[in-house]
ChimeraX commands (.cxc) that place a marker at each C-alpha (Angstrom):
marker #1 position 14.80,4.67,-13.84 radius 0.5
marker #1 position 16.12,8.22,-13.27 radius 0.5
marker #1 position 19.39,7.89,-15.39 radius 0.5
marker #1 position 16.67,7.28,-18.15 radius 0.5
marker #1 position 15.42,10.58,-17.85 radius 0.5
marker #1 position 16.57,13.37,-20.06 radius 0.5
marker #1 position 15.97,17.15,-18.63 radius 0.5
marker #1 position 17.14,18.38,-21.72 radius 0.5
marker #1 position 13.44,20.38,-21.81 radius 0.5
marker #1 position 14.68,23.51,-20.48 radius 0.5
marker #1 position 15.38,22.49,-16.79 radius 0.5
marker #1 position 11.81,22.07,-15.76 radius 0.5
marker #1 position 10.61,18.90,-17.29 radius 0.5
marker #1 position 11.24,15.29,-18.40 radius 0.5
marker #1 position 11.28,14.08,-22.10 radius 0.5
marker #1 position 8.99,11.52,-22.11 radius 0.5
marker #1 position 10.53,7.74,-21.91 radius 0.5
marker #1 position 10.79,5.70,-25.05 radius 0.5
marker #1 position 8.44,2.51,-25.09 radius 0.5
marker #1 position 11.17,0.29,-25.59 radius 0.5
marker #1 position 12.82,1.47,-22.30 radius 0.5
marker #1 position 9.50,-0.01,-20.81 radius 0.5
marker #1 position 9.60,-3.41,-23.28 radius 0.5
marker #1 position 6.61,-2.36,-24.79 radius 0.5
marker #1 position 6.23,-4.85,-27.38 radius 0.5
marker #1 position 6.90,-4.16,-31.22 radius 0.5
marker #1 position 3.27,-3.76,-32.91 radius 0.5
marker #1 position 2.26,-0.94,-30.15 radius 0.5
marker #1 position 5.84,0.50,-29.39 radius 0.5
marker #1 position 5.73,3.42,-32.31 radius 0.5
marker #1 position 1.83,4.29,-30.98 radius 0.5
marker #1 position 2.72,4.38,-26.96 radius 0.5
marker #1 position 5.70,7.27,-28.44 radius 0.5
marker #1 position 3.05,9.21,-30.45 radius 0.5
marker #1 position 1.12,9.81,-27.80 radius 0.5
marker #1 position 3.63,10.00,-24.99 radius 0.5
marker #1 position 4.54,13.29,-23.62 radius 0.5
marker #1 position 7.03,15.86,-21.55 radius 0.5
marker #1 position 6.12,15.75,-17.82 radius 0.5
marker #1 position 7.23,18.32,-14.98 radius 0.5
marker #1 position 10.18,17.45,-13.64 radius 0.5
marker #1 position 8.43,17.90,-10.15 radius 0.5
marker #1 position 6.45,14.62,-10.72 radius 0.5
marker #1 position 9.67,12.52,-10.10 radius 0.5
marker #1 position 10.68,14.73,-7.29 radius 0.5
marker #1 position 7.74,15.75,-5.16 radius 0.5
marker #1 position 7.18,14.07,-2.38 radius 0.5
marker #1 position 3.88,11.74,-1.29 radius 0.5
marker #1 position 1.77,12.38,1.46 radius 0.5
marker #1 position -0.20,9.64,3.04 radius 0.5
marker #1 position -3.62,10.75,4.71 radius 0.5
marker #1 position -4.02,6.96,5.85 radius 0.5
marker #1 position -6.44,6.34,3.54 radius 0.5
marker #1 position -4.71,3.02,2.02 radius 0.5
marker #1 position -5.25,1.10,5.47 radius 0.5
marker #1 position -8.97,1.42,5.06 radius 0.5
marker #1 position -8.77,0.01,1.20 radius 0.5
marker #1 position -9.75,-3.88,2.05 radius 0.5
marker #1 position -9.23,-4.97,-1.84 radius 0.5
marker #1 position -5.71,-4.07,-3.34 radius 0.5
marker #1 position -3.90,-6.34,-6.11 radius 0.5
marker #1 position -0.76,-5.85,-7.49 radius 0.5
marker #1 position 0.43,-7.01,-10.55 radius 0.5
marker #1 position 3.59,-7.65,-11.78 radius 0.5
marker #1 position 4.69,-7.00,-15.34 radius 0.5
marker #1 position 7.94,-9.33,-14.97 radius 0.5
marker #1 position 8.77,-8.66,-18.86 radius 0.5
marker #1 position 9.83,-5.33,-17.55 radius 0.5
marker #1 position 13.64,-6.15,-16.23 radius 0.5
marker #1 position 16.30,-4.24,-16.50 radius 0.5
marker #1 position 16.27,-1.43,-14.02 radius 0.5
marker #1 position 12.94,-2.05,-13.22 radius 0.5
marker #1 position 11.44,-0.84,-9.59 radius 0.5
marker #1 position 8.47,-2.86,-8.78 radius 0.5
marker #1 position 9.88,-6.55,-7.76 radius 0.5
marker #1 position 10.26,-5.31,-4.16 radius 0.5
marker #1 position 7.32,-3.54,-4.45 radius 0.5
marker #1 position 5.57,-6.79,-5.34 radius 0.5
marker #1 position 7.20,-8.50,-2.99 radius 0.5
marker #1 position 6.02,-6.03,0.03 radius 0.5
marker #1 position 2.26,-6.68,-1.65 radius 0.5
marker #1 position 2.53,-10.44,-1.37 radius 0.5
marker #1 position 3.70,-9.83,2.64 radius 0.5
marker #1 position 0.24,-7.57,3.63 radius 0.5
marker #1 position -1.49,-10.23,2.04 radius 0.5
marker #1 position -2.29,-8.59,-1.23 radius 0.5
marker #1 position -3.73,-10.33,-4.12 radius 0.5
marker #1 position -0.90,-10.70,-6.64 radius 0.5
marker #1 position -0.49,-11.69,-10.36 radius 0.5
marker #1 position 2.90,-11.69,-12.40 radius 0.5
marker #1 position 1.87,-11.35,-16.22 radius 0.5
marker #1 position 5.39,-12.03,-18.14 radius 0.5
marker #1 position 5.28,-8.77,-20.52 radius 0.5
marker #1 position 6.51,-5.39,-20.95 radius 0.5
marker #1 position 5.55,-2.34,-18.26 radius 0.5
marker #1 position 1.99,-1.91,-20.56 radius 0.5
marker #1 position 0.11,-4.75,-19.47 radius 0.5
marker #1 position -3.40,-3.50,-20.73 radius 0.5
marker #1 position -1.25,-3.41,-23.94 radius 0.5
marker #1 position 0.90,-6.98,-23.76 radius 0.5
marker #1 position -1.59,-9.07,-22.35 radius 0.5
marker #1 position -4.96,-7.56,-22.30 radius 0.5
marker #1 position -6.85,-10.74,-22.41 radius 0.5
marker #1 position -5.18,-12.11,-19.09 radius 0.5
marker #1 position -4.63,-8.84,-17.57 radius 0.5
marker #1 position -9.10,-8.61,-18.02 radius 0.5
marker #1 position -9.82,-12.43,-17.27 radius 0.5
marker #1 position -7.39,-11.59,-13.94 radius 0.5
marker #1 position -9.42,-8.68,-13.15 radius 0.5
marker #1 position -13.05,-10.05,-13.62 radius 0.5
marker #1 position -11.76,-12.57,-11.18 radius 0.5
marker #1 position -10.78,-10.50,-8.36 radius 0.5
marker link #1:1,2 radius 0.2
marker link #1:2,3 radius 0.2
marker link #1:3,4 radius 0.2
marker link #1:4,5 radius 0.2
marker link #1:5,6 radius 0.2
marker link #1:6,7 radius 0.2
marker link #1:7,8 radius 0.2
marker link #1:8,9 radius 0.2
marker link #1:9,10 radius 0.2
marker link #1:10,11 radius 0.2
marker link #1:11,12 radius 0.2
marker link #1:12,13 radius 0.2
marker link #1:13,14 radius 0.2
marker link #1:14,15 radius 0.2
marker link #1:15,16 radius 0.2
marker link #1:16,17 radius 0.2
marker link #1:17,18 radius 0.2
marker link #1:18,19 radius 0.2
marker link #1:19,20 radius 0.2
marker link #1:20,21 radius 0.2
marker link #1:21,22 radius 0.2
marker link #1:22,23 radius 0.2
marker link #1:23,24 radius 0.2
marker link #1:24,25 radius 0.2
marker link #1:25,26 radius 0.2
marker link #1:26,27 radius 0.2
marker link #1:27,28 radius 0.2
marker link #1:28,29 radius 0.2
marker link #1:29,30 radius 0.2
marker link #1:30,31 radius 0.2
marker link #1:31,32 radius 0.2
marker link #1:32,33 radius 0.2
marker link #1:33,34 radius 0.2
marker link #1:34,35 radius 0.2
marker link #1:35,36 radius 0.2
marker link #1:36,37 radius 0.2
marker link #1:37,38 radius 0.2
marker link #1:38,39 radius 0.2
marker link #1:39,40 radius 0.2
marker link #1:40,41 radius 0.2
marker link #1:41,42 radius 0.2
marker link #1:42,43 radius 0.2
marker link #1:43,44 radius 0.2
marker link #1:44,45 radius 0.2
marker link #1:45,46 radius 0.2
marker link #1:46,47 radius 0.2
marker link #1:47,48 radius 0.2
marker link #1:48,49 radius 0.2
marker link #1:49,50 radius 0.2
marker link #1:50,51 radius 0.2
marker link #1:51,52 radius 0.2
marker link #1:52,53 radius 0.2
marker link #1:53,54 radius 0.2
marker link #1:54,55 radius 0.2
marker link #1:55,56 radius 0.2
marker link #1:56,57 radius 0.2
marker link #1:57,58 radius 0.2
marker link #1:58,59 radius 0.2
marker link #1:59,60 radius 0.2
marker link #1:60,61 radius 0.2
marker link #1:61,62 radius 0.2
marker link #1:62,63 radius 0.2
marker link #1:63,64 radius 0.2
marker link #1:64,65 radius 0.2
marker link #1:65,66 radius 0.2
marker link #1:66,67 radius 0.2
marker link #1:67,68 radius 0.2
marker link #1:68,69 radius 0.2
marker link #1:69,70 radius 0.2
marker link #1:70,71 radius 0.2
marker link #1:71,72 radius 0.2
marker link #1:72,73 radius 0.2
marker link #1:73,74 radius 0.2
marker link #1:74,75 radius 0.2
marker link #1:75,76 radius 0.2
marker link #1:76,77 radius 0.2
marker link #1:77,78 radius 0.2
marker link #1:78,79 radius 0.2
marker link #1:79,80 radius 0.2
marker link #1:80,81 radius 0.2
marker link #1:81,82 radius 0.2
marker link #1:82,83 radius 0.2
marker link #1:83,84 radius 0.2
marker link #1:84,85 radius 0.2
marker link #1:85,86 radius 0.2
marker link #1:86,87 radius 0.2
marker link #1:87,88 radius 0.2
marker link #1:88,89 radius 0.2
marker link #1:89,90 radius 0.2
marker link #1:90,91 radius 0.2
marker link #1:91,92 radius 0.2
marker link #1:92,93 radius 0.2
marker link #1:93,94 radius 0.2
marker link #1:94,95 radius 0.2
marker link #1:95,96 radius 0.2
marker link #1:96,97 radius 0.2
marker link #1:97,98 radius 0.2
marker link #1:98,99 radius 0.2
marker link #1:99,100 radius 0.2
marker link #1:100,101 radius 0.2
marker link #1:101,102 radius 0.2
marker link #1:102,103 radius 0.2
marker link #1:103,104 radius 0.2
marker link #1:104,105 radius 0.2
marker link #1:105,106 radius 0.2
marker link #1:106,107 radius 0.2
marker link #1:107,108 radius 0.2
marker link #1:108,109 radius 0.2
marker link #1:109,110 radius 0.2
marker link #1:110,111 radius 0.2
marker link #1:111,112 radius 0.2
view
């Protein structure tokens, strides 16, 4: 995903990332633009820290937007869910699932 950012915002921050690099789908692509905007460039560089606070989190789910492909981050990520034992869904959309699929993304939810 980094190659699709452009620092062109004076050296300190990120332009924000066209919808259609996330395969946002047509109808909401030109309103996910409008209202993106330029983050820090620290965002994508910072570093996490973990407190250990995840471990004690007894209900995660992951879900997969598997519309999302090229260049895309989260299989493995997914895939490392599935293997702690995870709940896991894989909605076939863009990155925007609320946006793609938002009846199955909420029937999904109300069932976890």
């Amino acid at each position: 995903m980094r190659e699709q950012a452009n620092t062109s915002g004076g050296g300190w921050r990120v332009d924000p990332i066209p919808a259609e690099v996330f395969a946002v789908n047509s109808r909401d692509a030109a309103w996910v633009n409008a209202q993106c905007t330029p983050q820090p460039i620290a965002c994508f560089e910072q570093r996490i820290h973990f407190t250990g606070g995840l471990g004690r989190i007894q209900d995660v789910t992951h879900i997969l937007a598997t519309g999302f492909r090229d260049g895309s981050p989260f299989p493995p990520c997914h895939e490392r869910a599935k293997k702690k034992g995870w709940k896991t869904a894989a909605i076939d959309c863009g990155h925007d699932v609320m946006l793609d699929r938002p009846e199955e993304l909420a029937a999904f939810l109300a069932r976890c």
